[in-house]
N, C-alpha and C positions, 0 to 999 in steps of 0.2 A: 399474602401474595398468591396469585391463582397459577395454577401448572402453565398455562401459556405465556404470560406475562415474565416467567423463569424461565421459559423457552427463550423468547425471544431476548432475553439479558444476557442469557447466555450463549447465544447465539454473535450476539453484541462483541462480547468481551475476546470471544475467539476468532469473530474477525478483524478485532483491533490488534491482538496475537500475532493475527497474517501477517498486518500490513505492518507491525513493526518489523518484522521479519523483513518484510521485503524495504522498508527503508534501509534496515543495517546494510543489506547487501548490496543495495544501492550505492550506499555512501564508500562500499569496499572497493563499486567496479568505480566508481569514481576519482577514487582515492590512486588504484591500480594503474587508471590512464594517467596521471600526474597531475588530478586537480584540473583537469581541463573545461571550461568553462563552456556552456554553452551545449551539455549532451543530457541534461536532466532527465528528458524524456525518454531518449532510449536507454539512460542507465535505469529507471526505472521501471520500462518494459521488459528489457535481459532481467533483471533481477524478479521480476514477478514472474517471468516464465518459470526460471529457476526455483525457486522455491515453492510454486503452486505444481509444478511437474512433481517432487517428492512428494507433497503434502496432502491427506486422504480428504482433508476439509477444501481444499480447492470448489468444489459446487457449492458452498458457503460462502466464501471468499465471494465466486462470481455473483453470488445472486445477491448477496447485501450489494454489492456496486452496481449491478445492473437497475435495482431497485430504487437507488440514487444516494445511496449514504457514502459518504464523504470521507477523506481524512481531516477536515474543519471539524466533523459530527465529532470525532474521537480524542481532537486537542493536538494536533500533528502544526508542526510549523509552515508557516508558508513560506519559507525560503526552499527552493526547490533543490539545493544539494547538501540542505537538512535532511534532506531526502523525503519531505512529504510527495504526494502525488501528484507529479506536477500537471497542469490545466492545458491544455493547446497553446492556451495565450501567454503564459507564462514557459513556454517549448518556442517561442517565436511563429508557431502553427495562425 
């Protein structure tokens, strides 16, 4: 395997890292409001503020999403208070 191809897997792996990261604490501010339904998306944006605020890979994090890779790419549930990333359409957006 060539030094870039290892770059970029591992590059992979540490953003798949983030973003479980940022589902747990999703699922906590979730959890925290009593299960209430219908706040996916902004539990999901607090929590990715939060944990990309501490975390020095934060320009990682951004640029694999901006790029367009997914939490489908990584194997993330689509039920949105599984806490995968939820879509607009599934935010009622």
């Amino acid at each position: 395997m060539d030094s870039d191809t290892r770059r970029r897997k591992q590059q992979a792996l540490m953003t798949e890292l983030l973003e479980r990261k940022i589902r747990l604490h999703a699922q906590h501010l979730y959890d925290q409001r009593g299960q209430t339904e219908g706040l996916a998306l902004q539990d999901w944006v607090e929590a990715e503020s939060q944990v990309l605020e501490k975390n020095n890979l934060a320009p990682l994090y951004r640029k694999s999403r901006a790029e367009g890779r997914s939490s489908e790419e990584f194997g993330a549930s689509d039920n949105a208070h599984e806490c995968a990333d939820p879509t607009p359409s599934e935010a009622g957006a």
